[in-house]
C-alpha positions as CSV (number, residue, x, y, z in Angstrom):
1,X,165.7,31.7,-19.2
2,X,169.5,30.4,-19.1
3,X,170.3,27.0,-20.1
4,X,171.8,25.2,-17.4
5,X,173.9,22.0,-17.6
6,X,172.8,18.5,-16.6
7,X,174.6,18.0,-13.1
8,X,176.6,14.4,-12.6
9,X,174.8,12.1,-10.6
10,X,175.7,11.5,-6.9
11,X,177.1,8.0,-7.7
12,X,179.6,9.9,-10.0
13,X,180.8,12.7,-7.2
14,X,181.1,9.8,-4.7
15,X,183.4,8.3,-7.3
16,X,185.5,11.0,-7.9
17,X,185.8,13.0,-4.6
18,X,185.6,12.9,-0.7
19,X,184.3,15.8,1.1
20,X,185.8,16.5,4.8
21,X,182.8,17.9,6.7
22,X,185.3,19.3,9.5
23,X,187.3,21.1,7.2
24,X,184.7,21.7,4.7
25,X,186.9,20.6,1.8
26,X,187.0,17.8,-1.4
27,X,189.5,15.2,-1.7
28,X,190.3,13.7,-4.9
29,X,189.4,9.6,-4.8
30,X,189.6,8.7,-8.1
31,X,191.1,11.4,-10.3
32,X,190.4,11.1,-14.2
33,X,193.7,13.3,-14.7
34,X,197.3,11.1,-14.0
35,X,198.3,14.7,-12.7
36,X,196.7,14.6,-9.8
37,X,196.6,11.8,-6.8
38,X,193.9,9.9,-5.1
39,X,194.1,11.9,-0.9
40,X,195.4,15.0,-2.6
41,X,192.5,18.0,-1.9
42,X,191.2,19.8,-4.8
43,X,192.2,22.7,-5.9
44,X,190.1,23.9,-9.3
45,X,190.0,27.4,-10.9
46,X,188.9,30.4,-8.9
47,X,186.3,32.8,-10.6
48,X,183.1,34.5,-9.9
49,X,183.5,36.9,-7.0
50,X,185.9,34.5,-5.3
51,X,183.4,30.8,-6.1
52,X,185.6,27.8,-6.7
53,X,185.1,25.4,-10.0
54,X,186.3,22.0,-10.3
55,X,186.2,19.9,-13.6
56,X,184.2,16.4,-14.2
57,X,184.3,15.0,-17.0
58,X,181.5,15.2,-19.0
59,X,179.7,17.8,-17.3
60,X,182.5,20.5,-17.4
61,X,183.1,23.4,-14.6
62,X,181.0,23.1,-11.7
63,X,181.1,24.6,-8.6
64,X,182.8,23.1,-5.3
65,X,179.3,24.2,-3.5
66,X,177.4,22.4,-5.8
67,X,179.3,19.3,-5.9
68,X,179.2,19.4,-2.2
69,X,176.2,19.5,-2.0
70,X,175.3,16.6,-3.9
71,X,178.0,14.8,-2.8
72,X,175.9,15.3,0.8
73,X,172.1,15.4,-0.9
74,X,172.3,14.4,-4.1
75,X,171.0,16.3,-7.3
76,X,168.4,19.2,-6.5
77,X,166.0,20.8,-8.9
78,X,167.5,23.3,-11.7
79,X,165.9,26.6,-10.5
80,X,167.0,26.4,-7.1
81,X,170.6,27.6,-6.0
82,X,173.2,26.8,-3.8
83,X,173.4,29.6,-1.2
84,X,176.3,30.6,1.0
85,X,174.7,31.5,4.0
86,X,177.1,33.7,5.5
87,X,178.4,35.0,1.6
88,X,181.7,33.8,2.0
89,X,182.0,31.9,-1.3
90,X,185.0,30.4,0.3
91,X,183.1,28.6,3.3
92,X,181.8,25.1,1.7
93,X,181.1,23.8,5.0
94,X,177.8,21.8,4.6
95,X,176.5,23.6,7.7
96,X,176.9,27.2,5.6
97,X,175.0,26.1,2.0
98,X,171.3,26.0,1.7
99,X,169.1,25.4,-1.2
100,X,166.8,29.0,-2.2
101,X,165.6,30.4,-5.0
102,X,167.2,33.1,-6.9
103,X,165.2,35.5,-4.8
104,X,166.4,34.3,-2.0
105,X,170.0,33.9,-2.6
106,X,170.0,38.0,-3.7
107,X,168.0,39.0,-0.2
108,X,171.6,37.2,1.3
109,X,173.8,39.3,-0.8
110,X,176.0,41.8,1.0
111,X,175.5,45.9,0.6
112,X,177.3,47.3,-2.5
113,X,180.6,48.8,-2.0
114,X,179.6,51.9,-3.3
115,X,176.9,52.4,-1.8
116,X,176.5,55.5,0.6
117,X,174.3,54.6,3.1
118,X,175.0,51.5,3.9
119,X,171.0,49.9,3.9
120,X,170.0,47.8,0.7
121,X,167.0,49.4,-1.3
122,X,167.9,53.1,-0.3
123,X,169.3,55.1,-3.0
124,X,170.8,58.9,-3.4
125,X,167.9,60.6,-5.6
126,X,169.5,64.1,-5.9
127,X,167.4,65.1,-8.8
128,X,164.1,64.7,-6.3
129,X,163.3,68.2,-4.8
130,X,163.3,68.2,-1.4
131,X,163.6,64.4,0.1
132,X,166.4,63.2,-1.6
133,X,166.3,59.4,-0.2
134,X,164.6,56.7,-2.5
135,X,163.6,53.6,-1.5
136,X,163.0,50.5,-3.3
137,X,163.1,46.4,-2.8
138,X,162.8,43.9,-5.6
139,X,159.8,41.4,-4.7
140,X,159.1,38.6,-6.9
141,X,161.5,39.6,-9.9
142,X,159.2,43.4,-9.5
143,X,160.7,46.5,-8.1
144,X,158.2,47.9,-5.4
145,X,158.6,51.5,-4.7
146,X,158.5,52.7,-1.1
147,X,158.9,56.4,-1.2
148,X,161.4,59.9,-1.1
149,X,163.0,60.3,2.2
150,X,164.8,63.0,4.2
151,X,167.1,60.3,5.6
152,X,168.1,57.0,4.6
C-alpha cells in the first residue's frame, strides 16, 4: 500500500492561506517565502494530468484540492480521496470536490482517448471468433467479466 504523508492540520492552512469560495481559489495570508505577498493568489507547480500543488513547509507538495478541502473540513481519513466531480482538475470550487474512495474516484474518470467506442468497460477483442466486443468493469479492486459482443 503507498505511504502517504501526514497532512498539516487545519489551524496551519487557515494560517497560511484564504480560500475564495466564489472564485474557487487560495490566497496567500501569511507566506513562509519573502517572495511572495500576503492577498497575492497562489500559484504552485502544475503536474499530474493538469492537478495543481502548492508547498507548506513541513509537509511538502500538496495538492490545492486537498488543502481546500481542509481549509473548508478539516483533515479526512488517509484512504479516502479528494474527487473532482466534474474531472476538471482545474475546478477547486468546494461545491465540485467530494470525499470517495479510490473506487469511486476511478468510476468518475473520463473515457480513454483511445478508446474506440466510446463506453468504459467495452474493449476491441479481435482475436475472439465471431463477437468481437469484450466487456469488463472493475468491482472492488476485481475485474468482473461480462461477456463477447457483436456491438459495443
Amino acid at each position: 500500500m503507498r505511504q502517504h504523508r501526514p497532512l498539516p492540520p487545519q489551524e496551519i492552512i487557515h494560517d497560511l492561506f484564504r480560500y475564495d469560495g466564489k472564485e474557487g481559489r487560495l490566497y496567500w495570508r501569511n507566506p513562509r517565502c519573502a517572495r511572495y505577498r500576503p492577498g497575492e493568489a497562489v500559484k504552485g507547480t502544475t503536474r499530474h494530468g493538469g492537478y495543481n500543488y502548492i508547498g507548506v513547509n513541513g509537509y511538502g507538495q500538496i495538492g490545492a484540492h486537498r488543502i481546500i478541502w481542509i481549509y473548508n473540513f478539516g483533515c479526512f481519513d488517509i484512504p479516502l480521496e479528494i474527487d473532482h466531480i466534474d474531472g476538471n482538475p482545474y475546478n477547486n470550487h468546494i461545491g465540485n470536490l467530494r470525499l470517495a474512495t479510490s473506487s469511486q474516484q476511478k468510476m468518475n474518470k473520463r473515457v480513454q482517448s483511445n478508446n474506440r467506442c466510446g463506453l468504459k468497460g467495452a474493449y476491441y477483442h479481435a482475436a475472439h471468433k465471431g463477437k468481437k466486443w469484450r466487456s469488463q468493469i472493475k468491482y472492488e479492486g476485481r475485474y468482473v467479466f461480462l461477456g463477447y459482443y457483436h456491438t459495443p
